[in-house]
N, C-alpha and C positions, 0 to 999 in steps of 0.2 A: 564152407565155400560152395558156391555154385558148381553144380556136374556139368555144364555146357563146358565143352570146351573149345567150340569155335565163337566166333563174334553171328549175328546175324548179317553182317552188313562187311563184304569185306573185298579187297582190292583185288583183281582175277592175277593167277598164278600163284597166290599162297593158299596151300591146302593143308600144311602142319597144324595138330592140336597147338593150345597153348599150355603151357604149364603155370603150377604156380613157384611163386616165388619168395622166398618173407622179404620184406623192405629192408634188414639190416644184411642181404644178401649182395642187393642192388644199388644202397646208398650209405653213406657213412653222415655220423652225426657229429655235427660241428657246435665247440664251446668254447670258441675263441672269445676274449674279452676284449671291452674296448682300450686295451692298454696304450697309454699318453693320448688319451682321446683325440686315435687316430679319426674318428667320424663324432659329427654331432647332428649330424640327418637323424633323428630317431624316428621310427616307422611306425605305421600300421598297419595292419590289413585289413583291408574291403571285401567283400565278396562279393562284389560289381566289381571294380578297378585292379585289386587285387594289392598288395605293397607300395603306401603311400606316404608320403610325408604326414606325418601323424598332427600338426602343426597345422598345414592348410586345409587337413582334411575335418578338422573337430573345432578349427578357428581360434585354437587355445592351444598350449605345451601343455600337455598332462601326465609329464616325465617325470619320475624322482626325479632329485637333487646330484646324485653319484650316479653321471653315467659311465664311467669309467667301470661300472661293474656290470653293464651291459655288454649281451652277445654282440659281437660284430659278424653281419653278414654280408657276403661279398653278393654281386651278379650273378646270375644262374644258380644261386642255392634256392632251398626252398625254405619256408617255415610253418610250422601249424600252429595256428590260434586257437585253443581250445573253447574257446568262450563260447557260448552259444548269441545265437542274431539267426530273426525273421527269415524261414527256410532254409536255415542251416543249424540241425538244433546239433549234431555232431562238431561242431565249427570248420573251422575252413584251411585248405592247405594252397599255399599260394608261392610261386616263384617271384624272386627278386628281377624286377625288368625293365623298371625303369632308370636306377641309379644305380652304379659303380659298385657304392659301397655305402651301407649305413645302419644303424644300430637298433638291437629291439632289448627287451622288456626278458629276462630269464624263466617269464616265463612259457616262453614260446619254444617249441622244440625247432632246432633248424638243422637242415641236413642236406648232403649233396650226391649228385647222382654219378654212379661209377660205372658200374654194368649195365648201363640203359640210357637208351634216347632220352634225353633231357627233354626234350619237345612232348615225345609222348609222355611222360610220365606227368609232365604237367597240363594235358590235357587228361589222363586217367583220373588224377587229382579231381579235376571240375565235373565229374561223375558221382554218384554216389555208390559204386561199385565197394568203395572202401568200407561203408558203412558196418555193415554186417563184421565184421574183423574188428572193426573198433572198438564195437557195443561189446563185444565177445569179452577183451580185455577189461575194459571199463567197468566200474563199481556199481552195480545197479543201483539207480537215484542218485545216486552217489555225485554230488558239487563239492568243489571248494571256492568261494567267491565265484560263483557263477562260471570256474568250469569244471569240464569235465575231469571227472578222477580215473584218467588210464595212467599208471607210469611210463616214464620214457622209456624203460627197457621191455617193456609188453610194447608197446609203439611200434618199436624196430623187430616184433615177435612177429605183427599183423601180414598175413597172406595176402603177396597176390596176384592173378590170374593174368598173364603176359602171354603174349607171341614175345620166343626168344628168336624169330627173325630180324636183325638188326635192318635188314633193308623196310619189312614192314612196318615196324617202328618209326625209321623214319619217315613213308611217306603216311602215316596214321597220324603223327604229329606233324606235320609240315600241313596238311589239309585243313586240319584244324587252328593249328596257327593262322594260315591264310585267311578261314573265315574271321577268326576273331581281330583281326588287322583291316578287316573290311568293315566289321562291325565296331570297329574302335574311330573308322574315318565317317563312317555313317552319323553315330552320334556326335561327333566334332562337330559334323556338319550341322546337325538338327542344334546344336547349343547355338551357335553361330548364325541360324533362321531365328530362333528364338530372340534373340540380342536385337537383329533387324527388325521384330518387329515389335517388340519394344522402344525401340527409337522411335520409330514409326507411332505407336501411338503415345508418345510422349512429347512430340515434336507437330504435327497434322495437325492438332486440333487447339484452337486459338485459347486462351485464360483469358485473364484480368487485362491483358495487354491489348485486346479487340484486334491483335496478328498473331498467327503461328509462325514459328520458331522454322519453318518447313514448308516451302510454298512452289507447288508450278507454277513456272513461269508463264507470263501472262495475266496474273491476278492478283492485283496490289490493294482493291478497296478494301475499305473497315471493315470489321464483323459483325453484324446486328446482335443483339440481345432481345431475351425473351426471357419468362417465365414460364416452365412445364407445360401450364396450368395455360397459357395463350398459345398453346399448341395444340388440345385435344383435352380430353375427359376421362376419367378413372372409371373403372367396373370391377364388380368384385368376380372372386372365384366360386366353385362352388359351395354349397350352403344347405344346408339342413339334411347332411347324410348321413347315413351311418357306415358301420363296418360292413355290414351283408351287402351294402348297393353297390361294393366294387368288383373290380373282376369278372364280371358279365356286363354282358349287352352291345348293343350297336353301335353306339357310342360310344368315344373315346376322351380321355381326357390329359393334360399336358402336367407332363410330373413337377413336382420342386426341382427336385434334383436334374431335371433337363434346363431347366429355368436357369437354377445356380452355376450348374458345367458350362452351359453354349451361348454365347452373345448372339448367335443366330439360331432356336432351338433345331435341336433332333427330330425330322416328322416322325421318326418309328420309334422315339421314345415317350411313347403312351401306353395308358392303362385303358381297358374296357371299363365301361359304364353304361347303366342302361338309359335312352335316349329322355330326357327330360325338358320339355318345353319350358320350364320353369326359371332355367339357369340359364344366364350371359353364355350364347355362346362365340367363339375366339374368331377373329376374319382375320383375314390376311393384311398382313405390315400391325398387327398389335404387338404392344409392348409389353411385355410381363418385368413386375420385381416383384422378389421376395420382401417378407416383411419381416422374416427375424433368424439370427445366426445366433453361436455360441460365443464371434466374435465379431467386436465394431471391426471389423476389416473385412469381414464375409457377409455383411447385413446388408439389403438395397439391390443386389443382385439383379442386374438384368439378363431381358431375351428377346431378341425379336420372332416371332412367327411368319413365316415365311410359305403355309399350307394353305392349299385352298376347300381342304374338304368340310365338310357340312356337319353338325350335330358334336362339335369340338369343344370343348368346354376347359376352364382352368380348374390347378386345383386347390383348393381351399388356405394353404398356406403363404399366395399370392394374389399381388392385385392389378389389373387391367389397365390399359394406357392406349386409349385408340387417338390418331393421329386425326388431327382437321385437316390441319397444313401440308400440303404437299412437301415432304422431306425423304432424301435418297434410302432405303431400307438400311445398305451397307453401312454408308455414314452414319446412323443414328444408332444402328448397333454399336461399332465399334467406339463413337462419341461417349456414348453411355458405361463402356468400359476404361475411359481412357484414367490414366490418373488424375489426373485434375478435376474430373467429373467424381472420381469415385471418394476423394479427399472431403467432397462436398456431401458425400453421403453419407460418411463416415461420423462427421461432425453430430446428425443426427438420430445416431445409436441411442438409446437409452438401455442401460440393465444392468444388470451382475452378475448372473449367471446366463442370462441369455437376453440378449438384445433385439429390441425390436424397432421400428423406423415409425412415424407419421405420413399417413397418405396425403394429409393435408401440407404436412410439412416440405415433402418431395418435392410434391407440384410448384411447391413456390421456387425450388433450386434455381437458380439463373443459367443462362449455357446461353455460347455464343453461336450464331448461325453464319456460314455462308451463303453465296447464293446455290442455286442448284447443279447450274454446271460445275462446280468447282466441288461442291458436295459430292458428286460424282466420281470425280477422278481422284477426291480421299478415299474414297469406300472402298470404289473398285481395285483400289493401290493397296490398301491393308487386307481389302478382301483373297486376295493373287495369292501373298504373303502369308495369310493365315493359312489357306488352302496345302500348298506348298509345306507346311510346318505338319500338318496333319497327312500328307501324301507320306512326309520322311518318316511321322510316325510308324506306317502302316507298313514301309518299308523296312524298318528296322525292327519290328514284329518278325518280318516274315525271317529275317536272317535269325533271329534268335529261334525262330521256331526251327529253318535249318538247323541252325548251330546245335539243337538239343535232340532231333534226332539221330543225330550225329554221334554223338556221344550217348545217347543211349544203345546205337546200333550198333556200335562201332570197336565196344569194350567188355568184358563179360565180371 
């Protein structure tokens, strides 16, 4: 166990050491079954969400047949999933907090808390404070079906390091509750931006029908048609390099993977290169796609460049799409991502293990145009919305990144 015995990080007025404690001190362990299948909720556990309906959350029941021979666990208990999952190779200990009452799998330990803030214990939980205690019991390498081999009675063995002020307890867990209830509304939200704007470019932009689904008012004519190809001219990326010419020079060049990620790319997601008179270099409002993915559904990929600096080059796994026609930047990015565009790209995959597109073939795709004012007020309208979705990103970063000092400072 840790010698620290205060938190770094802690509420003014409490100066008590903490002690330790074993968990079979604090909580008791529950094996109640499902007898007369009082629940058929069968669960899961996340380590995002935390106890889920095991059903919406895998899109399948992947329950025995007898659950009547499952644990029932009520509201406020906890349970641990031994299993190991991506950044939690100990597995995970999750409180019951969404539903009532409902059923797991024996082989979860579940238990409930007696001598201790429920709150805190379940933010202690989403620490890895436990770690060290677990491994301790646990069979070195030691799996059974993928988990871990601690018994349940070495479980309730494991130490651990509390403040037995009950007042500090509670406001330790109530703060953290707080943020995680903030950060539970936060990403609501961003699912729900997301959704929006997906309507949005599924509805804005006209198909087969020469009218979208989706129109300000004021603009009722047809939609024109074009071919790629009677909008502007292909160029390739660059060409005749090697491995040593990257990562130096004046030069910069525009990656795949900013092409693949951004309908409008990244300017700071470039690599150095040294300046080469040689090679196409990138102007402002050009169009990059990729030419080949691992799947007909990631193949075609566009970007628009939106930088004005000089000496800018693509890079080799993409090809160029410079515009004749005067067309709004927004609009022909996000046009280029919409579904209906992207159906048309997809049609064009060739592979088996790795798919690749025709430059000649692209150009031909058909797409419907508005005129320009109207071009305008799609672009700037999914433009707002995109923006907005990436603002809640960055916001729901920062609370996680809260949330995790928090719990590292906050627990020993």
């Amino acid at each position: 166990m840790s010698k620290r015995k205060t938190p770094v990080l802690r509420f003014k007025g409490f100066h008590n050491d903490w002690e330790q404690r074993k968990l079979g001190d604090i909580a008791k362990r529950i094996v109640r079954k499902n007898k007369n299948l009082k629940s058929t909720l069968v669960l899961t556990i996340s380590a995002q969400y935390g106890l889920v309906d095991q059903k919406k959350f895998f899109n399948k029941n992947i329950a025995g047949k007898n659950i009547a021979k499952y644990y029932l666990i009520e509201k406020g208990e906890f349970a641990y999933n031994k299993s190991y999952s991506k950044g939690h190779p100990l597995g995970v200990i999750k409180r019951l907090d969404y539903y009532d009452v409902g059923i797991l799998s024996t082989l979860y330990i579940i238990f409930k808390p007696e001598n201790i803030n429920s709150n805190f214990l379940s933010a202690y939980y989403d620490t890895k404070c436990w770690y060290k205690e677990v491994t301790k019991y646990a069979a070195e390498g030691a799996r059974n079906h993928g988990l871990l081999n601690i018994p349940t009675q070495d479980f309730f063995k494991t130490e651990l390091i509390i403040t037995t002020n009950n007042k500090e307890q509670q406001r330790i867990g109530n703060i953290i509750k707080i943020v995680n209830k903030i950060l539970d509304l936060q990403e609501r939200k961003y699912e729900e931006l997301k959704l929006l704007k997906k309507a949005l470019m599924q509805n804005m932009f006209a198909d087969n029908a020469f009218y979208p689904n989706l129109r300000f008012k004021g603009f009722v004519y047809k939609w024109k048609q074009y071919k790629l190809n009677d909008l502007g001219y292909t160029f390739s990326g660059l060409s005749g390099k090697s491995k040593k010419d990257f990562g130096h020079g004046k030069a910069q060049y525009v990656t795949y993977m900013n092409v693949f990620s951004n309908p409008i790319a990244n300017l700071e997601m470039t690599e150095h290169i040294e300046i080469d008179n040689k090679q196409n270099s990138v102007k402002y409002n050009d169009i990059f796609f990729t030419t080949s993915s691992e799947t007909p559904e990631e193949v075609g990929m566009s970007s628009i460049w939106l930088g004005k600096e000089t000496n800018t080059y693509l890079n080799s796994f993409c090809f160029g799409f410079r515009l004749t026609k005067r067309i709004d930047s927004y609009y022909i990015a996000f046009m280029l991502r919409s579904p209906s565009f992207r159906r048309k790209m997809m049609v064009l995959a060739q592979g088996i293990s790795r798919f690749n597109i025709s430059k000649n073939k692209v150009m031909n795709i058909k797409i419907l145009l508005p005129k320009i004012s109207e071009q305008k007020r799609v672009g700037i309208t999914i433009k707002k919305v995109d923006n907005t979705v990436k603002l809640q990103v960055k916001f729901i970063n920062k609370i996680k990144k809260f949330r995790k000092f928090l719990l590292q400072n906050m627990f020993i």
